[in-house]
PDB file of N, CA, C and O in Angstrom:
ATOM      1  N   UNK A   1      38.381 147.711  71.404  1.00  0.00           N
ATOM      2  CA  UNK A   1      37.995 148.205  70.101  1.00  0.00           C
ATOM      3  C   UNK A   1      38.779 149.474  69.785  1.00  0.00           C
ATOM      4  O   UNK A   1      38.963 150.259  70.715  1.00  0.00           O
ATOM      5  N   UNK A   2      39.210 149.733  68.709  1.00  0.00           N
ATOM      6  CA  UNK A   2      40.316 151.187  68.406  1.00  0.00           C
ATOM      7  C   UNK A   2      39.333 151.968  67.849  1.00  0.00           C
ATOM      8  O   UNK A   2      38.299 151.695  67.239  1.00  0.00           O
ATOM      9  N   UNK A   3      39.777 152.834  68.127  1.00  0.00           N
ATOM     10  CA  UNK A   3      38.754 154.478  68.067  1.00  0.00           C
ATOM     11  C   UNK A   3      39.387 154.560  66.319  1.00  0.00           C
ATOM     12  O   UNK A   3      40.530 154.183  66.059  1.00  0.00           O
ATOM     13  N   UNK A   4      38.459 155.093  65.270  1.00  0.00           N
ATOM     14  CA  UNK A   4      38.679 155.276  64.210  1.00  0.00           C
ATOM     15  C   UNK A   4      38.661 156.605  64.180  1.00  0.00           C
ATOM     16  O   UNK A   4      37.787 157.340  64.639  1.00  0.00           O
ATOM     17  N   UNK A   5      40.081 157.029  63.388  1.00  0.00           N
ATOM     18  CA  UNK A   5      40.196 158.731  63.346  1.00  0.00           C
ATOM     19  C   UNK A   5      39.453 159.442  62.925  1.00  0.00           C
ATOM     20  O   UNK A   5      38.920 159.014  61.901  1.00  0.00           O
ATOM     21  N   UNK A   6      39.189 160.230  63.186  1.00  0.00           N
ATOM     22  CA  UNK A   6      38.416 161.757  62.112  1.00  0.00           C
ATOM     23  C   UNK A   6      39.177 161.871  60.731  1.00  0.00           C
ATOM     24  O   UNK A   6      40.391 161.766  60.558  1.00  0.00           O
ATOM     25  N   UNK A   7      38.034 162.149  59.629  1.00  0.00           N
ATOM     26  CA  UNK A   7      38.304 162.629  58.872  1.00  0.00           C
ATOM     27  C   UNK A   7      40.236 163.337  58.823  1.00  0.00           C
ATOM     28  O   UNK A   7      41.257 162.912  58.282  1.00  0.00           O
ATOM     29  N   UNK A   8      39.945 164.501  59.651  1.00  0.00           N
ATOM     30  CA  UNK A   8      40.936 165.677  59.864  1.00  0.00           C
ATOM     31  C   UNK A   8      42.009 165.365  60.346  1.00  0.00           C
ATOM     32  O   UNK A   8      42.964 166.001  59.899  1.00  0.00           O
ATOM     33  N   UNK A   9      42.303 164.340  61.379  1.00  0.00           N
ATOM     34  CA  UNK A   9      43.058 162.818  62.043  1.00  0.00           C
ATOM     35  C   UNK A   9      44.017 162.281  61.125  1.00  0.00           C
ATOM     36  O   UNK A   9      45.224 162.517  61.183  1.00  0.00           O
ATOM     37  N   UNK A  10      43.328 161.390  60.084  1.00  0.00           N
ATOM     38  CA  UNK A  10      44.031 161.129  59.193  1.00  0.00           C
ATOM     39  C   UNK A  10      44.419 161.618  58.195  1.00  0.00           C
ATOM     40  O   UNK A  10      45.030 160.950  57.361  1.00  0.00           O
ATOM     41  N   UNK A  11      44.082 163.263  57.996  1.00  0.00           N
ATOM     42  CA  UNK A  11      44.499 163.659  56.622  1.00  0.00           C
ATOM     43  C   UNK A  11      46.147 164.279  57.182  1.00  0.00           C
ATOM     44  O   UNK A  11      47.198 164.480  56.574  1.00  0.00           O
ATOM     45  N   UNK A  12      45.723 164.447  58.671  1.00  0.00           N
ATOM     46  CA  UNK A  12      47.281 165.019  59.292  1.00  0.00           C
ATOM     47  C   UNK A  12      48.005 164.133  59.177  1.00  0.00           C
ATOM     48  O   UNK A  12      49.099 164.317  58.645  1.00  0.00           O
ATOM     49  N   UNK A  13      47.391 162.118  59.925  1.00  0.00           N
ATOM     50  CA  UNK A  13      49.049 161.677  59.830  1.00  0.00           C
ATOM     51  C   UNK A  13      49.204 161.534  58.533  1.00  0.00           C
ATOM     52  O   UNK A  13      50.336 161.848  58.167  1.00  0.00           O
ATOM     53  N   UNK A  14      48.317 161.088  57.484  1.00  0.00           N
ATOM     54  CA  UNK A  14      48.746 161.097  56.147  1.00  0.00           C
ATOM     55  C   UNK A  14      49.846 162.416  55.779  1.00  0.00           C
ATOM     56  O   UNK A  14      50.768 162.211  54.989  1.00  0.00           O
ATOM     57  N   UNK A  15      49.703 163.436  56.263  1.00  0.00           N
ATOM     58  CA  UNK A  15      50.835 164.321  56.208  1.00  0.00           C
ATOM     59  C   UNK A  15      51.918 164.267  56.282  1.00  0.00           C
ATOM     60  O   UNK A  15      52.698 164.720  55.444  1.00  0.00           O
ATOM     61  N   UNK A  16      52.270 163.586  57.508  1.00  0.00           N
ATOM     62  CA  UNK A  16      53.232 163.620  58.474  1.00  0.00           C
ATOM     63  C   UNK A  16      53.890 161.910  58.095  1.00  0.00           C
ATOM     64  O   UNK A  16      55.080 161.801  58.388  1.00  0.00           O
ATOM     65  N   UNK A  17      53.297 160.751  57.551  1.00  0.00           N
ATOM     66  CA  UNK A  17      54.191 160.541  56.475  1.00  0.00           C
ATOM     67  C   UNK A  17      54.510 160.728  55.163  1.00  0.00           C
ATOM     68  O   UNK A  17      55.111 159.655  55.105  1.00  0.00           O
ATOM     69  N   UNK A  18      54.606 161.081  54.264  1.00  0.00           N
ATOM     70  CA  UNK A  18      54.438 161.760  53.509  1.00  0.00           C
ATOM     71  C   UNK A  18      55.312 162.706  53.674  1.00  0.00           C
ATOM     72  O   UNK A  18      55.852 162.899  52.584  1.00  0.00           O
ATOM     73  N   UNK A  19      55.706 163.356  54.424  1.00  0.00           N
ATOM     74  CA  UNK A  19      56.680 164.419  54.648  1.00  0.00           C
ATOM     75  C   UNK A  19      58.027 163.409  55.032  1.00  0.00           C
ATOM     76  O   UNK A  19      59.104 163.355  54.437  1.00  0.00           O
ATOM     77  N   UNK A  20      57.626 162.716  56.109  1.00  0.00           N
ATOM     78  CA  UNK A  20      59.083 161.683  56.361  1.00  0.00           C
ATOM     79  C   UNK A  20      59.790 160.725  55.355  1.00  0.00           C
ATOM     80  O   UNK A  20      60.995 160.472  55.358  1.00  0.00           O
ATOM     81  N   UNK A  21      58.433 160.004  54.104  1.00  0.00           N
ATOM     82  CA  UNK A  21      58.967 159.714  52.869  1.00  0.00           C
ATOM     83  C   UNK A  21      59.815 160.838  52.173  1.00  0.00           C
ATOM     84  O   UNK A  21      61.015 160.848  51.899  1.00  0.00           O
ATOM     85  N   UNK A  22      59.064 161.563  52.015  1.00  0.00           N
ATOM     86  CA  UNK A  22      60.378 162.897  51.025  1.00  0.00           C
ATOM     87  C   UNK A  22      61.329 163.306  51.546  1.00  0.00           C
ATOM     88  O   UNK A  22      62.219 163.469  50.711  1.00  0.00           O
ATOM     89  N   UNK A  23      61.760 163.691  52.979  1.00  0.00           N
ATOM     90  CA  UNK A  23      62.564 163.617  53.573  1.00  0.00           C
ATOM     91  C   UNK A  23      63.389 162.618  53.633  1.00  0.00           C
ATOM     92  O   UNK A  23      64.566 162.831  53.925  1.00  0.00           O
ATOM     93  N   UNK A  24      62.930 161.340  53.369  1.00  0.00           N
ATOM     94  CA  UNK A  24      64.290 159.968  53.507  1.00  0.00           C
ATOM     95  C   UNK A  24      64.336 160.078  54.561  1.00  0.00           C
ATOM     96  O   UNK A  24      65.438 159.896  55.079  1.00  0.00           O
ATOM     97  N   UNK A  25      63.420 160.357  55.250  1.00  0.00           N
ATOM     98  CA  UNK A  25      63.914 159.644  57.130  1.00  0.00           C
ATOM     99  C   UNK A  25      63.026 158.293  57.305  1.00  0.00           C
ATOM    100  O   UNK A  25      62.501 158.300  58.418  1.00  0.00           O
ATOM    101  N   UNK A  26      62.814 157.546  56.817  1.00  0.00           N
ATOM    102  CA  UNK A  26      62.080 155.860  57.267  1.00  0.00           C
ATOM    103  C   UNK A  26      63.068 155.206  56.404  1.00  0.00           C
ATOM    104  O   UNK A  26      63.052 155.294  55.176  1.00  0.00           O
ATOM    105  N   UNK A  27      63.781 154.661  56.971  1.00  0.00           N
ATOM    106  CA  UNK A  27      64.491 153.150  56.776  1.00  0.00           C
ATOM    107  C   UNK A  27      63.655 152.354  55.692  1.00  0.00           C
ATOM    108  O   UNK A  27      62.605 152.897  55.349  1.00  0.00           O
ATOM    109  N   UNK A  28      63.985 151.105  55.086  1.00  0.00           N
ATOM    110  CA  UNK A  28      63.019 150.381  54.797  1.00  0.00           C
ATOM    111  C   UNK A  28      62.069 149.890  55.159  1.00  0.00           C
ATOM    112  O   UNK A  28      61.038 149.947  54.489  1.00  0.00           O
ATOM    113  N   UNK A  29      62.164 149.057  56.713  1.00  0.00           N
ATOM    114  CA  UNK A  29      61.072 148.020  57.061  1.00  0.00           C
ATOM    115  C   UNK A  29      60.463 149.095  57.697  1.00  0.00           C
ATOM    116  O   UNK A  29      59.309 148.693  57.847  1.00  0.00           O
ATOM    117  N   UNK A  30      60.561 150.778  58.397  1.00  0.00           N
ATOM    118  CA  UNK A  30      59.573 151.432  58.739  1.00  0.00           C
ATOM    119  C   UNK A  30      58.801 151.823  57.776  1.00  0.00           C
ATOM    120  O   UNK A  30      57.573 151.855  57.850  1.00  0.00           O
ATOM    121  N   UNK A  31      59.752 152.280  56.401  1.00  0.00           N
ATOM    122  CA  UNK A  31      58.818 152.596  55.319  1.00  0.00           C
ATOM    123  C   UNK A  31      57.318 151.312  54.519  1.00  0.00           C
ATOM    124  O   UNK A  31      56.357 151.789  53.914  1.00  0.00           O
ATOM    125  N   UNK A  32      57.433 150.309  54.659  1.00  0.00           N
ATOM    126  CA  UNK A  32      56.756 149.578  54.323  1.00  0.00           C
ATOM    127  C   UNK A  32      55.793 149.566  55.351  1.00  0.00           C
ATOM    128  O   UNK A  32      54.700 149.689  54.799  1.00  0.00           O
ATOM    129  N   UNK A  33      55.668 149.488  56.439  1.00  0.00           N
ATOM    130  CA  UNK A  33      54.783 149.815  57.515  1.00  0.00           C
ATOM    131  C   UNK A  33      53.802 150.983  57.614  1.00  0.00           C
ATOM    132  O   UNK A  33      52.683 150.964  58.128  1.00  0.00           O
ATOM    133  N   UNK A  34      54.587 152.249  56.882  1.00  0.00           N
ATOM    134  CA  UNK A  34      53.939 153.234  57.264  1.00  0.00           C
ATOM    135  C   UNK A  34      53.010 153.436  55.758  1.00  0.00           C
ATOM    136  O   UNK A  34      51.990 154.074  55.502  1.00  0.00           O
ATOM    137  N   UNK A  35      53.858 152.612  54.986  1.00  0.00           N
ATOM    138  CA  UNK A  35      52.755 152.693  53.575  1.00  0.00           C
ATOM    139  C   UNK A  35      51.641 151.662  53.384  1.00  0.00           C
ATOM    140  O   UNK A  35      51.037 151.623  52.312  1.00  0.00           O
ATOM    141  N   UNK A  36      51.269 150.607  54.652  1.00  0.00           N
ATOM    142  CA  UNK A  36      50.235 150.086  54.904  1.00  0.00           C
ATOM    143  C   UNK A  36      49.621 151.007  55.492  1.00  0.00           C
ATOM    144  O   UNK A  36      48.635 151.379  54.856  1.00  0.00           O
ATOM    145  N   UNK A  37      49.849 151.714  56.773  1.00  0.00           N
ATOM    146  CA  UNK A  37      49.460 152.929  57.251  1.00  0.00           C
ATOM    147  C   UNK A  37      48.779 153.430  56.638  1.00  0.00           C
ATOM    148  O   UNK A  37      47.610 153.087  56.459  1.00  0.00           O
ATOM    149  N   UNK A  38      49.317 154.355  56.164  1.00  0.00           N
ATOM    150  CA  UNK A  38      49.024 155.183  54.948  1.00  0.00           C
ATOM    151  C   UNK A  38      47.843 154.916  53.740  1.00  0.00           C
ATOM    152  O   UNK A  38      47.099 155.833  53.393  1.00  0.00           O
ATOM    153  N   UNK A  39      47.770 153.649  53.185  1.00  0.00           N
ATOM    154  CA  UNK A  39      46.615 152.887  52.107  1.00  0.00           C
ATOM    155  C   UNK A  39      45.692 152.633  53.002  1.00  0.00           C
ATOM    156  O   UNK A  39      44.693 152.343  52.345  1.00  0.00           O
ATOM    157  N   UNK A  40      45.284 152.535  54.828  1.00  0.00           N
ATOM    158  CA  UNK A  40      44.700 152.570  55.789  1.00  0.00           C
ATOM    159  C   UNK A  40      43.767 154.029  55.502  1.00  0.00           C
ATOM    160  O   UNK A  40      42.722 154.281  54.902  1.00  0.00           O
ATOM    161  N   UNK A  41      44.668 154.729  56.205  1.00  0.00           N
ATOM    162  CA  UNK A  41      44.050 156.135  56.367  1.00  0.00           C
ATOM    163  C   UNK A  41      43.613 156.863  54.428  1.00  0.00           C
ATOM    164  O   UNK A  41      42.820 157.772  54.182  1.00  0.00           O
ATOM    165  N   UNK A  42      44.281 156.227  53.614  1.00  0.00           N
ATOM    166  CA  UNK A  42      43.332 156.706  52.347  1.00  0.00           C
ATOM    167  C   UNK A  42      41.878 155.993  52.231  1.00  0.00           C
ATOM    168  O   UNK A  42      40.833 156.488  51.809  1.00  0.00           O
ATOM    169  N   UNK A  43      42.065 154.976  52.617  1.00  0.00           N
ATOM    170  CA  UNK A  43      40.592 153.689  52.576  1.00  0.00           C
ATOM    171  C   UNK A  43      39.661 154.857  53.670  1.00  0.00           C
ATOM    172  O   UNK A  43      38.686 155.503  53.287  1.00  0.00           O
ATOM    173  N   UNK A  44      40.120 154.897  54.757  1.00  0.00           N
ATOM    174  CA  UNK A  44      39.131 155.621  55.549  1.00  0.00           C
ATOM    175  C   UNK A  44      38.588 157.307  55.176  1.00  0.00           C
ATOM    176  O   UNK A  44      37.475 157.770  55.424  1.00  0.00           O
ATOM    177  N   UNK A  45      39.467 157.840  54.676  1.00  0.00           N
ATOM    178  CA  UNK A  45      39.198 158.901  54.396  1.00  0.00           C
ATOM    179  C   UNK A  45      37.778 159.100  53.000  1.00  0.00           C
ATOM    180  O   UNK A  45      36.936 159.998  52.986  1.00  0.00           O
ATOM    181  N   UNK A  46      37.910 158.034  52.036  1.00  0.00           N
ATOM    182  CA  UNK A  46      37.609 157.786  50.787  1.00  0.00           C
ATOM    183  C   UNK A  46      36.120 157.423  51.628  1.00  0.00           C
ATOM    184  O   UNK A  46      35.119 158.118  51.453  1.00  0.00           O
ATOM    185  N   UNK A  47      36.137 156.277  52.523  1.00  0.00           N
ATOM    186  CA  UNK A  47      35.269 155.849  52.902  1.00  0.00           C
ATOM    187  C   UNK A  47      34.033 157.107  53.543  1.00  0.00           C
ATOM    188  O   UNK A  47      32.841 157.200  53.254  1.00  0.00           O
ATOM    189  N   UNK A  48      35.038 158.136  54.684  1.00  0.00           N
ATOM    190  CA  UNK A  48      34.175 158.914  55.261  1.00  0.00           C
ATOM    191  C   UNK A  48      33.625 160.236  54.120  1.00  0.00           C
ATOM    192  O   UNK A  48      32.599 160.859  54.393  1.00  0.00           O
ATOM    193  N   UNK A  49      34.304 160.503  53.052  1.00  0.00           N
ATOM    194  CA  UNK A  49      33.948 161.412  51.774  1.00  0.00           C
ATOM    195  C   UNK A  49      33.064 161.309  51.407  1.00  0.00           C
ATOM    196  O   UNK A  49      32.216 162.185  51.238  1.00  0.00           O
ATOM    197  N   UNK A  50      32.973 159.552  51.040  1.00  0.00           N
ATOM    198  CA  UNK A  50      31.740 158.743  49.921  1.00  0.00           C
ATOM    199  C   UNK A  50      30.306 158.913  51.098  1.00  0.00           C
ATOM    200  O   UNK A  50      29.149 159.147  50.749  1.00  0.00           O
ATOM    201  N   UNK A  51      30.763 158.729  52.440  1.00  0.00           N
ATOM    202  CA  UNK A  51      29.001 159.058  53.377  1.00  0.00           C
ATOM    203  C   UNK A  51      28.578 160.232  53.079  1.00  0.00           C
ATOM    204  O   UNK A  51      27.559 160.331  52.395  1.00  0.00           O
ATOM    205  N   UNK A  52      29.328 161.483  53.566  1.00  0.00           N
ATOM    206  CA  UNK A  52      29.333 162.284  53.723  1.00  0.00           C
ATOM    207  C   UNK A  52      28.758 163.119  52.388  1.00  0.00           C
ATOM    208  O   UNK A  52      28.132 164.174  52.288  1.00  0.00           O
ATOM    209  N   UNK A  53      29.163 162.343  51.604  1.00  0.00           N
ATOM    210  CA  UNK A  53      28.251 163.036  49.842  1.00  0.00           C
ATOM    211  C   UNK A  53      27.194 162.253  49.903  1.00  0.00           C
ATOM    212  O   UNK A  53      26.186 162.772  49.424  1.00  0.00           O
ATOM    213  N   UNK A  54      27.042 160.998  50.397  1.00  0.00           N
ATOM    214  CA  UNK A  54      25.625 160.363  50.079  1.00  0.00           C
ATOM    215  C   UNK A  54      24.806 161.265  50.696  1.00  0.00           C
ATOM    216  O   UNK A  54      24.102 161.971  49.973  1.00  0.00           O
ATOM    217  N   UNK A  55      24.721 161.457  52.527  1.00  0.00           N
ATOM    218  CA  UNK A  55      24.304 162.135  53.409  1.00  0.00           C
ATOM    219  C   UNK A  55      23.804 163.522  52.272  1.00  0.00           C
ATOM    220  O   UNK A  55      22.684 163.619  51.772  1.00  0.00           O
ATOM    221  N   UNK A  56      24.699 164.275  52.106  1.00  0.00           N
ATOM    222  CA  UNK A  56      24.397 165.596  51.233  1.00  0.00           C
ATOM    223  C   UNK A  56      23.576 165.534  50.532  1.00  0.00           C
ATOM    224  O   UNK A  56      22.639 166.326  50.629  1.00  0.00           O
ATOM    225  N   UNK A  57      23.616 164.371  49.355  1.00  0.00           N
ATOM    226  CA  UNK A  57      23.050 163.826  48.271  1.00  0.00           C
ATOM    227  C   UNK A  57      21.319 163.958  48.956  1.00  0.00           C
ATOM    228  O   UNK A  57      20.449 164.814  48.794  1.00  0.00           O
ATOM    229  N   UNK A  58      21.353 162.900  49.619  1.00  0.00           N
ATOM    230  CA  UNK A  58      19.747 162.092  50.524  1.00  0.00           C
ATOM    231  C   UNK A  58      18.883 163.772  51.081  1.00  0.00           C
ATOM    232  O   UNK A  58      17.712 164.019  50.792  1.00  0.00           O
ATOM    233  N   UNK A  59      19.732 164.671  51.844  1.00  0.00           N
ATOM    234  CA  UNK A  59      18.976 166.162  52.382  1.00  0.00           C
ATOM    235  C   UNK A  59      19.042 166.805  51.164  1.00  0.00           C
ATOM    236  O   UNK A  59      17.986 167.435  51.098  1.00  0.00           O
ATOM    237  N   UNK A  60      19.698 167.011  50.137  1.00  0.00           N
ATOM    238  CA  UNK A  60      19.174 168.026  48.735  1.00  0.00           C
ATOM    239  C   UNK A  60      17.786 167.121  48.302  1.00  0.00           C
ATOM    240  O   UNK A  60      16.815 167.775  47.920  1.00  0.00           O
ATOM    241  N   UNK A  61      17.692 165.869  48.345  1.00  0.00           N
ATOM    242  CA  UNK A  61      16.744 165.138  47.162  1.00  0.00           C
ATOM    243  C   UNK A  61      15.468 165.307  48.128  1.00  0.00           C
ATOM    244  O   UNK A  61      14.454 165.226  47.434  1.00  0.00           O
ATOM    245  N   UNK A  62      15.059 165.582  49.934  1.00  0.00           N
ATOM    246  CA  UNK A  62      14.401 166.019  50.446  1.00  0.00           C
ATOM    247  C   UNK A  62      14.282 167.203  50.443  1.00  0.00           C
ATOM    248  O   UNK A  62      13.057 167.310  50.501  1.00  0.00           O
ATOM    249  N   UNK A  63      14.821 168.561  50.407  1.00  0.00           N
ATOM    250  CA  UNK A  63      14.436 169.624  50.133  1.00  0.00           C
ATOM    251  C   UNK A  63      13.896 169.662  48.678  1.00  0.00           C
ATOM    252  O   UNK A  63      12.851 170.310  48.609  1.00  0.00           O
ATOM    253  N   UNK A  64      14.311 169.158  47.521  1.00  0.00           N
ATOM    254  CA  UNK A  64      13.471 168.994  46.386  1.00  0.00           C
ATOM    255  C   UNK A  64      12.213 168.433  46.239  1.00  0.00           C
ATOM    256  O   UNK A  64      11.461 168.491  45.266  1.00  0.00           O
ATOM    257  N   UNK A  65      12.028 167.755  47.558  1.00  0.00           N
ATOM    258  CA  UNK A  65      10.171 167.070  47.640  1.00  0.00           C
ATOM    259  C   UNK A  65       9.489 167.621  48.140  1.00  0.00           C
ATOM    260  O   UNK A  65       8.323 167.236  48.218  1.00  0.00           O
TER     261      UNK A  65
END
């Protein structure tokens, strides 16, 4: 089973391509790889945001009761 990154995990490698796109250092067939990558680690990130506000959301609406 693969360990799913942290939040903080993927906002780095999202960095780190992202920097190698603007740079012009990925070839083509690496660049297409790393921009599946990449739509990966945005899905997860989006994913761990959207808990993480529900979570927030659910403890404010209990301190209001």
């Amino acid at each position: 089973m693969e360990k799913k990154e942290t939040y903080n995990e993927a906002v780095e490698k999202l960095r780190a391509i992202i920097e190698n796109i603007e740079r012009e250092e990925l070839d083509v067939d690496v660049l297409s790889e790393k921009t599946r990558e990449a739509a990966r680690l945005i899905k997860l990130c989006k994913e761990k945001l959207f808990k993480a506000d529900e979570e927030v959301r659910k403890i404010l609406e209990e301190l209001d009761s």
